[in-house]
C-alpha positions as CSV (number, residue, x, y, z in Angstrom):
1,X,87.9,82.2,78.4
2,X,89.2,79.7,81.0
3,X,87.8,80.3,84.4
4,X,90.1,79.5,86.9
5,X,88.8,78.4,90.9
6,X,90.6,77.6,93.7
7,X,89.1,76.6,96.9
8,X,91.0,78.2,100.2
9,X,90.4,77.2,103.2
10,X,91.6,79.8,105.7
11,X,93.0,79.6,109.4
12,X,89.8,80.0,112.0
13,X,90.1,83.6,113.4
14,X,92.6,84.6,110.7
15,X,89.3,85.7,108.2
16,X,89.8,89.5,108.3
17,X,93.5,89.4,108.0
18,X,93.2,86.6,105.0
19,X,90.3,89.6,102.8
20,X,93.2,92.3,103.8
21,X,96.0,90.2,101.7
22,X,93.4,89.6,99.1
23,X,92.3,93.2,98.4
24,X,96.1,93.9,98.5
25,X,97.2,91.2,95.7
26,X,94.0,92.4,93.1
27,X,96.5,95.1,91.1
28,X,99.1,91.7,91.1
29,X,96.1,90.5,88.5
30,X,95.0,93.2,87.0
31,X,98.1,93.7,85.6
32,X,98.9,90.0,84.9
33,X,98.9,89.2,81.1
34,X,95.4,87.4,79.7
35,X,93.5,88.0,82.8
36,X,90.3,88.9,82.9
37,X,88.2,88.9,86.1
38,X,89.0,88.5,89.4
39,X,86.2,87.7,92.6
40,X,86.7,86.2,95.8
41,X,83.4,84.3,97.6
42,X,83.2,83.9,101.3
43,X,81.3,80.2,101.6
44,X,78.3,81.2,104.5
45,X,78.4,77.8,105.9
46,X,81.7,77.6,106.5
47,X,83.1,81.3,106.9
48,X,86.5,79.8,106.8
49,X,86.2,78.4,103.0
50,X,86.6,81.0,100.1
51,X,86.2,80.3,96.3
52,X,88.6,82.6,94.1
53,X,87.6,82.6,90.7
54,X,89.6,84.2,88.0
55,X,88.9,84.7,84.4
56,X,91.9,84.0,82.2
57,X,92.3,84.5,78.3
58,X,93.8,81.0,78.0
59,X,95.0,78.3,80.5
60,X,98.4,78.9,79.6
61,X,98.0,82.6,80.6
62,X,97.3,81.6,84.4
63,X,99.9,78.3,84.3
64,X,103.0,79.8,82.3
65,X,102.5,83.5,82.5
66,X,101.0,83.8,86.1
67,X,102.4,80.6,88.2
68,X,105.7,81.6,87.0
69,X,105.9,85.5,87.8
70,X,107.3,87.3,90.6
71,X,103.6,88.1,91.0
72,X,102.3,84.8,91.5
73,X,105.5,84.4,94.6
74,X,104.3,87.9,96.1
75,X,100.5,86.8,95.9
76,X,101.7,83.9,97.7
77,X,103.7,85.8,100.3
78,X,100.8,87.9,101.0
79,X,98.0,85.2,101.3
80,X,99.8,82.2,101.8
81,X,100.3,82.6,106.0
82,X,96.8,82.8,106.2
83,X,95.9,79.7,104.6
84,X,95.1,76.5,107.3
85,X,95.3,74.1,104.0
86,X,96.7,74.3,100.7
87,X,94.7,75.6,98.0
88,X,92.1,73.2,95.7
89,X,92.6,74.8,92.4
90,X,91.0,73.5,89.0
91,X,89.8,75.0,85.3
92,X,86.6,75.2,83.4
93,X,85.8,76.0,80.3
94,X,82.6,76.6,79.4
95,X,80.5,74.1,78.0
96,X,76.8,75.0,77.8
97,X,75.2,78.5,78.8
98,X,71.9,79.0,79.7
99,X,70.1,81.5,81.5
């Protein structure tokens, strides 16, 4: 599993509106080929910062199948005016577990 985060930093004020969009967009995953989680953080010392972390089945799942979709542009459209700074997004892949 590839876990995909993305830091987004939202406009001041616009917080409420920005979780609305976000609840909105979850079926736009859940439906989206090779994912496999979704969750959205609020960062406490900075109320403005979220972390979005999705689990995909591979990399190219979220890259090909996802960033190419119609879904991917209506996530966008629903999101996107709330964002004060474009998103930080990177992979991981798991290399050690403990407890």
């Amino acid at each position: 599993m590839i876990q995909e985060i993305a830091t987004l930093t939202v406009t001041p004020g616009r917080e409420k509106d920005f979780e609305a969009a976000a609840a909105k967009a979850v079926p736009l995953f859940q439906k989206a080929p090779g994912a496999l989680s979704w969750r959205l953080d609020r960062t406490i010392e900075s109320p403005n910062e979220y972390t979005l972390t999705v689990g995909w089945a591979t990399l190219e799942d979220h890259i090909v199948g996802f960033r190419e979709s119609p879904d991917f542009q209506q996530w966008r459209e629903l999101v996107g005016p709330h964002f004060a700074a474009p998103p930080q997004v990177k992979h991981l892949q798991h290399a050690y577990l403990g407890f």
